[in-house]
C-alpha positions in Angstrom: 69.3 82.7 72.7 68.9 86.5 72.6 72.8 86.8 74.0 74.0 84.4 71.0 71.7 87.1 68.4 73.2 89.6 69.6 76.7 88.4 69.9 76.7 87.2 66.0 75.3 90.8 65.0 78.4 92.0 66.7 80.5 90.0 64.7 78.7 90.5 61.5 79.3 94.4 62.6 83.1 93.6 62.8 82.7 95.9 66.6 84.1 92.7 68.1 87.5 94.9 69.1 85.8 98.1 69.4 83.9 96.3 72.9 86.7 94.3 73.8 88.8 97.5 74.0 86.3 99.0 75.9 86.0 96.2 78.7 89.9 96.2 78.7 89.8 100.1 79.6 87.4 100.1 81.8 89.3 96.8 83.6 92.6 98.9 83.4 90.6 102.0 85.2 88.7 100.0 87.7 92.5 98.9 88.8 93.9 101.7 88.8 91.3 102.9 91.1 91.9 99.7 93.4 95.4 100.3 93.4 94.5 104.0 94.8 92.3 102.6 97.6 94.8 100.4 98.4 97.8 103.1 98.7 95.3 105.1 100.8 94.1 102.1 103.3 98.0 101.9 103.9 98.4 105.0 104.8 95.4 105.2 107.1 97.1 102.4 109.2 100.1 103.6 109.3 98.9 107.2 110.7 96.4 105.4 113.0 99.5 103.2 114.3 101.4 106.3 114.5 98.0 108.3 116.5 97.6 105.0 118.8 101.5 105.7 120.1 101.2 108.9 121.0 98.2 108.8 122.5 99.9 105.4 124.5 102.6 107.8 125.2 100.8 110.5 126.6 98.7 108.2 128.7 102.3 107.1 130.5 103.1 110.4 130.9 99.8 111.1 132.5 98.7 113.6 130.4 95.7 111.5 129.2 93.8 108.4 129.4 94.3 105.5 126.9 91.2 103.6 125.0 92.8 100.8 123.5 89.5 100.3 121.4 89.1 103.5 120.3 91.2 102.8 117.3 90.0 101.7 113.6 92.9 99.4 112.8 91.3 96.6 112.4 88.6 98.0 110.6 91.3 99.7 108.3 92.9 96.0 108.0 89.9 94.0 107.3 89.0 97.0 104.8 93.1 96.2 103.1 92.3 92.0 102.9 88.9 93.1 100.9 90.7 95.4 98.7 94.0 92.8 98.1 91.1 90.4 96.8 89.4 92.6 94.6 93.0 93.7 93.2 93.4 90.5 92.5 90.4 89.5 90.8 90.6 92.9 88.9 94.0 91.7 87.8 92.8 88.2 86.5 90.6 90.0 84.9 92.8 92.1 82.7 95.0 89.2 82.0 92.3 87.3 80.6 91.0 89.8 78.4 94.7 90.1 77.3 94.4 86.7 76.2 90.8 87.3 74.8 92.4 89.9 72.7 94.7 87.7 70.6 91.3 86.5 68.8 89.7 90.2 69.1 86.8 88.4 69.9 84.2 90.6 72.3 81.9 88.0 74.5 78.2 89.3 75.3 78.5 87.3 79.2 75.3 89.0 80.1 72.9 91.6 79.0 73.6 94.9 80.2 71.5 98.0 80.2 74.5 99.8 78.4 74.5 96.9 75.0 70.5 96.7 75.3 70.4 100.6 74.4 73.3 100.8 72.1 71.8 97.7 69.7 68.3 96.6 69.9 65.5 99.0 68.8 62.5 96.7 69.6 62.6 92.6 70.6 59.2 91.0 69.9 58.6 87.4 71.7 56.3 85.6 69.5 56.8 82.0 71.6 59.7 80.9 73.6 62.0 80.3 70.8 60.8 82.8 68.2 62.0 86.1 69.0 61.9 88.9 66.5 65.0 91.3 66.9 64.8 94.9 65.1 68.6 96.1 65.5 69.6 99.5 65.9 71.1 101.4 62.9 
C-alpha cells in the first residue's frame, strides 16, 4: 500500500522521468563498470597463461621447479562466467528500462532508503490499512 502512495505522488509530481532517468544512468554506469571488470579478468588470464609458460619452460630447462597448481586460472575463469552473467542481466536491465521509457513511467519496485528520504517526512500507522503519509516539500 505504502509503495502504490508513494508511486501516485510521483506521478501527481510529474518526477516520473526525472527517476526513470536516473535508474537508466545508474544501469548504464553499473555496465560500464561490468564491462571494465570484464576487460580486466581477460587480461589477467591471459598474463597468468602467459606466467604458467614460462615458468613450464624454465622448469624444462631446469632452471626451476613447476607447480601446476600454483596458478589462479581457474579462479580468474570462474570469476569471467560470474561476471558474463551479471553483464547480462545488467544488459536486460537497460533494455527494459528502454522500453519502460516509451511511457516515462518510473515504478517504485521496492522501498529504498534513498526514495524514503527524498519524499516522506513522517508515515503514521493508525491500523493496518490506515496509514497517514506527510510528504516532503
Amino acid at each position: 500500500m505504502l509503495m502504490f502512495r508513494l508511486q501516485e505522488h510521483i506521478m501527481e509530481l510529474g518526477e516520473s522521468s526525472r527517476l526513470l532517468e536516473s535508474e537508466k544512468d545508474a544501469a548504464r554506469k553499473e555496465l560500464e563498470e561490468l564491462r571494465t571488470k570484464y576487460r580486466e579478468t581477460e587480461r589477467a588470464i591471459v598474463a597468468n597463461r602467459e606466467e604458467r609458460m614460462k615458468n613450464y619452460e624454465r622448469y624444462v630447462l631446469g632452471e626451476g621447479t613447476y607447480d601446476k597448481d600454483a596458478d589462479n586460472g581457474e579462479q580468474l575463469t570462474e570469476r569471467l562466467d560470474g561476471l558474463n552473467v551479471q553483464l547480462r542481466a545488467a544488459e536486460d536491465k537497460i533494455l527494459r528500462l528502454e522500453k519502460e521509457s516509451g511511457f516515462e513511467v518510473f515504478t517504485v519496485k521496492e522501498l529504498t532508503p534513498g526514495l524514503m528520504d527524498e519524499y516522506f517526512e513522517e508515515i503514521v500507522v493508525h491500523a493496518e490499512d490506515d496509514l497517514e503519509i506527510v510528504w516532503k516539500k
